[in-house]
C-alpha positions as CSV (number, residue, x, y, z in Angstrom):
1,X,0.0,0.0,0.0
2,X,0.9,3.8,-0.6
3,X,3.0,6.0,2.4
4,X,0.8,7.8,4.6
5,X,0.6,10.7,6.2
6,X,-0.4,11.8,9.8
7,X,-1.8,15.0,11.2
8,X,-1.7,16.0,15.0
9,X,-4.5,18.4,15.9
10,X,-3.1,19.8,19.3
11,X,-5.1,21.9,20.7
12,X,-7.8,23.8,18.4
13,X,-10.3,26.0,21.4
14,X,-10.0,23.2,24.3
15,X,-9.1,23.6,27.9
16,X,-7.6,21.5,30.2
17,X,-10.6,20.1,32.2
18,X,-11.6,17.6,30.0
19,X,-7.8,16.7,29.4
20,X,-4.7,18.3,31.1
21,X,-2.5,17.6,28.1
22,X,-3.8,20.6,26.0
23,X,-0.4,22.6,25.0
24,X,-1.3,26.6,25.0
25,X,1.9,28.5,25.0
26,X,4.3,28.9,21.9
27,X,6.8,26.9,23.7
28,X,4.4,24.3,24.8
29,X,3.0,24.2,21.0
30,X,6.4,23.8,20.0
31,X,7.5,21.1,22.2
32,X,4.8,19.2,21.6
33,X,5.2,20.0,18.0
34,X,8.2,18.0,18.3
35,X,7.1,15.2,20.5
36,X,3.9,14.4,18.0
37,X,6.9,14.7,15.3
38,X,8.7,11.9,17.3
39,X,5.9,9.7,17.4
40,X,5.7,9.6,13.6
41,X,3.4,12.7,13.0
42,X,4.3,14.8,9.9
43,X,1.6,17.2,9.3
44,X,1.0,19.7,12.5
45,X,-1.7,22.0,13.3
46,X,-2.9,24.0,15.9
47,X,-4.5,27.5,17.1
48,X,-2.8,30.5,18.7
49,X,-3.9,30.7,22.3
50,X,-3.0,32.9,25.2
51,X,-1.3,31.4,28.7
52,X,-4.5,31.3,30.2
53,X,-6.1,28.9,27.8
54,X,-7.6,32.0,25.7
55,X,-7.9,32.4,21.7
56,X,-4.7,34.3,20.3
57,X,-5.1,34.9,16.6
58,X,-2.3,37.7,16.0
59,X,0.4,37.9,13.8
60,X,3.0,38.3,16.5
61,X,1.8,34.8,18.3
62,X,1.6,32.5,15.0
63,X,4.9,33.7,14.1
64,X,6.6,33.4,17.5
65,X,5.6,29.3,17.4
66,X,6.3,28.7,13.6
67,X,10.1,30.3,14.7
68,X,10.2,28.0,18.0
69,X,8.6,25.0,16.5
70,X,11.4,25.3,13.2
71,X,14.1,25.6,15.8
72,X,12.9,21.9,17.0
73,X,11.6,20.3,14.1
74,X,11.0,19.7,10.1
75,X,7.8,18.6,10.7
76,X,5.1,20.4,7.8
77,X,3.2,23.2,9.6
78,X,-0.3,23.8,8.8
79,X,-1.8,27.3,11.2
80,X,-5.5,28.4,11.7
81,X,-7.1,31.0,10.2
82,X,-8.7,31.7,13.2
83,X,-12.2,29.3,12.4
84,X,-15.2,31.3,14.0
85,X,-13.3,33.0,16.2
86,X,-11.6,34.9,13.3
87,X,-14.3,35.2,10.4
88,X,-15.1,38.9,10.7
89,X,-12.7,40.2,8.4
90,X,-11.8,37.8,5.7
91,X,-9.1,39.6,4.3
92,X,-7.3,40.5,8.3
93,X,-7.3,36.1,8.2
94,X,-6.0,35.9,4.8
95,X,-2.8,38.3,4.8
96,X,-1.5,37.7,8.2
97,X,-0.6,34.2,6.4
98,X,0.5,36.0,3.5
99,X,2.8,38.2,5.7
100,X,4.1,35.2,7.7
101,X,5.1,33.2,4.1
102,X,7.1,37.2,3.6
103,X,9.6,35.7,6.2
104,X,11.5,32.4,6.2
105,X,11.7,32.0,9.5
106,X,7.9,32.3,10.2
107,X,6.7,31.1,6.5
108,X,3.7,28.3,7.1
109,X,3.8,25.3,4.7
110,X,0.1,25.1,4.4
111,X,-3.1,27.2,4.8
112,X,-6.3,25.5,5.4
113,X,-9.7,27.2,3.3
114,X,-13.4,26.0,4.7
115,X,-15.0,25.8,1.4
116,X,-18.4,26.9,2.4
117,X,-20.0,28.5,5.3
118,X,-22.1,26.7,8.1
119,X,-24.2,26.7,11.2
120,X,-21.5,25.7,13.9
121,X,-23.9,25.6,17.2
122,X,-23.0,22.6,20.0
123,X,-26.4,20.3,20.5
124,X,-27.0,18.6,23.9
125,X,-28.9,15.6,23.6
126,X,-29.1,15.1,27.8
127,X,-31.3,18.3,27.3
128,X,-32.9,18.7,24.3
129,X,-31.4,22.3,24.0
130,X,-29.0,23.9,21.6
131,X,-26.2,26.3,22.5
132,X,-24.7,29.2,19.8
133,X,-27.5,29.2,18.1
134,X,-27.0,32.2,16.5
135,X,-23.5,31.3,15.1
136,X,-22.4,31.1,12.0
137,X,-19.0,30.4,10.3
138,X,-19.1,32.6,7.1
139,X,-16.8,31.5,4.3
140,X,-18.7,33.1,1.2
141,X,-17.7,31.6,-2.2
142,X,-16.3,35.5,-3.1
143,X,-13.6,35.1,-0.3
144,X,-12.9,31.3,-1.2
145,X,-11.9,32.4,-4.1
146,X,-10.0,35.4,-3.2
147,X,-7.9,33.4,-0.5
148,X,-6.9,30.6,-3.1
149,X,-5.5,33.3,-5.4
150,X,-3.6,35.3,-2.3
151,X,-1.9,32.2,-1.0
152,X,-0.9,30.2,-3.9
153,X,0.2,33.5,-5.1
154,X,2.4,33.6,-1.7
155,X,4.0,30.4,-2.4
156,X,2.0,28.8,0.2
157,X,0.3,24.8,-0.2
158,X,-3.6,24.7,0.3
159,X,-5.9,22.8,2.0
160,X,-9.4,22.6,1.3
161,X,-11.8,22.0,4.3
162,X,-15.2,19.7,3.7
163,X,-18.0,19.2,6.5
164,X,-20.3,17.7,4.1
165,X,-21.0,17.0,0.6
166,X,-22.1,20.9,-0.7
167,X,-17.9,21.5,0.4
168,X,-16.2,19.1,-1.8
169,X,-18.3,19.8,-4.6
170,X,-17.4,23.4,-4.4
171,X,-13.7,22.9,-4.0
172,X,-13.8,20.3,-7.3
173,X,-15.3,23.2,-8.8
174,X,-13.0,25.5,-7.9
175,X,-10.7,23.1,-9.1
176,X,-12.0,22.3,-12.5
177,X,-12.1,26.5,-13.1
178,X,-8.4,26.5,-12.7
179,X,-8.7,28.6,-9.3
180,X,-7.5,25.3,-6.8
181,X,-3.8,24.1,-8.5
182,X,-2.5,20.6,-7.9
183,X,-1.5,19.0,-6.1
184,X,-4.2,19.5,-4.0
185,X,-5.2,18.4,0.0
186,X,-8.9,17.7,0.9
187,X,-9.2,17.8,4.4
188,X,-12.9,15.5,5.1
189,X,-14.0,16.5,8.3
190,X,-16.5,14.7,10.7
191,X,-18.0,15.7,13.2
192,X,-19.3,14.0,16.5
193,X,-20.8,14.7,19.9
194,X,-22.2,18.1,20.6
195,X,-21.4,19.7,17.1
196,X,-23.8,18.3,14.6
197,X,-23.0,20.4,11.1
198,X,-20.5,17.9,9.6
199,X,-21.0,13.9,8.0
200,X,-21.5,11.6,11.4
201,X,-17.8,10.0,12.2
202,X,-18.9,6.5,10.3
203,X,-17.9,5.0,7.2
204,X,-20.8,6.0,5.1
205,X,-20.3,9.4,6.9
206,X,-16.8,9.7,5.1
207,X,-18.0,7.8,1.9
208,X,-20.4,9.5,1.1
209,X,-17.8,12.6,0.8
210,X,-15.1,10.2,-0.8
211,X,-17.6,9.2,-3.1
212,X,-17.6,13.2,-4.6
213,X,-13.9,13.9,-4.3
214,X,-12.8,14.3,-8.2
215,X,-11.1,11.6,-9.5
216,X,-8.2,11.6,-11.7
217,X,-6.7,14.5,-10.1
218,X,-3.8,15.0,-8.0
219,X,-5.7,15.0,-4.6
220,X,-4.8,13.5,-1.2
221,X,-7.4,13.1,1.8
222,X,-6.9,13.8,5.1
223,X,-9.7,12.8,7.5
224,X,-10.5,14.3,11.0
225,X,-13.6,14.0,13.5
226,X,-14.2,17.5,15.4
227,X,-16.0,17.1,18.6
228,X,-16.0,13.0,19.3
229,X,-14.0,10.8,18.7
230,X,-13.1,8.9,15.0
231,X,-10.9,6.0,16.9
232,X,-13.0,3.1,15.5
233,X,-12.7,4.8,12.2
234,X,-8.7,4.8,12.1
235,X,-8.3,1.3,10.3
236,X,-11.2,2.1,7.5
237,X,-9.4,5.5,7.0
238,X,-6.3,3.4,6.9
239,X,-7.3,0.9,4.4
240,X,-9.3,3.1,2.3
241,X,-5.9,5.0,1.5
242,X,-6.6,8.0,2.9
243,X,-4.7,10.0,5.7
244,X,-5.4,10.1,9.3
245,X,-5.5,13.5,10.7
246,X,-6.3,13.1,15.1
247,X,-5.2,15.2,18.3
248,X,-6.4,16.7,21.4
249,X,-8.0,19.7,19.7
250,X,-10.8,17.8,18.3
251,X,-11.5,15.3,21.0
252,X,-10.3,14.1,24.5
253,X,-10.3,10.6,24.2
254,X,-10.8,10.0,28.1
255,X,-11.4,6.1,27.1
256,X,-8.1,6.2,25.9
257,X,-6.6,6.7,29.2
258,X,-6.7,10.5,28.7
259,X,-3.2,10.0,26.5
260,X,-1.0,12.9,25.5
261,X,-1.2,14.2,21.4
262,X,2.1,12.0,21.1
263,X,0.9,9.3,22.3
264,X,-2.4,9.3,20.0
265,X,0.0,10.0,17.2
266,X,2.2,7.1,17.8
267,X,-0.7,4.6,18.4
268,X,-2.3,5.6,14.8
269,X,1.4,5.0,13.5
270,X,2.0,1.6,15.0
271,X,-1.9,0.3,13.6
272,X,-0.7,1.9,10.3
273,X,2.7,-0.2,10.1
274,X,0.4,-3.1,11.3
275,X,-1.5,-2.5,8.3
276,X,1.3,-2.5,5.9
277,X,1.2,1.4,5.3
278,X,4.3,3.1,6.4
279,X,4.4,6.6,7.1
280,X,5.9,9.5,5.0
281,X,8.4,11.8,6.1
282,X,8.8,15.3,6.0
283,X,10.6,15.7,3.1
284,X,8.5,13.3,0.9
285,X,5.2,14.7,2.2
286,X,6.4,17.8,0.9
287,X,7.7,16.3,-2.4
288,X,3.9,14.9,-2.5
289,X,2.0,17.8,-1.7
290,X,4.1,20.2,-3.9
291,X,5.4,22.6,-1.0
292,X,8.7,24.3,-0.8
293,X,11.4,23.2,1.3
């Protein structure tokens, strides 16, 4: 079977009381940048956050990790946009990355797009009531299109972002006007638990997205599972040839023994070699997803 890749999602908006192992600081994102790197992860995400577990979304922060994190590591570095915590001004999101890829030392290998917009309120089934239910994550076609042209024009790799069906059909479309370059990324992402907007974490959950991701094309998948967990769906993900993205950020995994990013990392590695898929490293995954060096 084909290499694999894995991504760590370390830390996304959580806190620490469902899990204590939620890295907040530069330095702790770097560390544990390195650590998930270690455990055979070579695709890293994660969201600016202040000391005191709070949403950081400035220039200043993302570029003070991507300079500790490459003083530790080669892993490939994929920061946030800022999700719904940073949707106001589209085009604030979409040049801070294009100033960061300005410097070397700070310059992100990948940008993730949504391609859509979405209801993004938390359902709780214990009591039939809904919280944020005024929120919305807007990602309007217009600015889609506007933040594929900036960051491709910035040298920077993309990744395309599908909750459901309606997503991938916009990015192939975005593809097929020549807009979306390959090699491209589709990130498929699931959702469980309280947040209810994405495909269910199941395998006709993530077929039923597979099933509309263009073929022919130079296209890798990377699936996820924001807000439960997609641990039963690791060896289908696995088999099917696609790439397992998993971390803290999305998920707690307290069945798991409450386990550090690493140590989720290194277990998806070890049922992947088990499986006869052996894991990328840095420099091929850039090789296969077209980035720099």
């Amino acid at each position: 079977m084909e290499k694999m890749f894995i991504e760590a999602r370390i830390n996304e908006f959580k806190m620490r009381d469902e899990n204590p192992n939620i890295p907040w600081t530069p330095m702790e994102i770097a560390d544990e940048a390195a650590r998930c790197r270690d455990a055979g992860a070579t695709y890293f995400h994660w969201h600016g956050r202040t000391s005191e577990g709070g949403i950081d979304n400035s220039l200043e922060t993302l570029a003070e990790t991507i300079r500790l994190i490459r003083q530790k590591t080669d892993i490939v570095l994929m920061p946030t946009l800022g999700f719904v915590s940073n949707d106001v001004d589209p085009d604030k999101r979409i040049d801070i990355q294009v100033k960061l890829a300005e410097n070397p030392a700070t310059r992100p290998d990948v940008v993730p797009i949504d391609m859509g917009s979405m209801n993004y309120e938390l359902y709780h089934p214990e009591t039939k009531s809904f919280e944020y239910v005024d929120r919305i994550y807007h990602n309007p076609t217009d600015v889609c299109i506007r933040a594929a042209e900036k960051f491709q024009n910035a040298g920077l790799g993309l990744m395309v972002v599908c909750w459901n069906v309606g997503f991938v059909r916009r990015a192939a479309a975005l593809m097929e006007m020549g807009i979306i370059k390959e090699p491209t990324l589709f990130e498929l992402n699931l959702s469980g638990g309280p947040i209810i907007t994405g495909h269910p974490s199941t395998v006709l959950g993530l077929e039923c997205m597979m099933e509309m991701v263009p073929k022919n094309r130079r296209i890798s998948c990377l699936v996820d599972c924001t807000g439960g967990s997609m641990w039963n769906l690791v060896p289908y993900i696995i088999r099917s040839g696609a790439n397992v993205s998993i971390g803290l950020g999305d998920y707690h995994y307290a069945e798991l023994g409450m386990p550090t990013n690493s140590q989720l990392i290194a277990r998806c590695a070890q049922m992947a070699k088990d499986m006869g898929r052996e894991i990328m490293d840095t420099d091929e995954l850039r090789i296969h997803l077209g980035l720099k060096k």
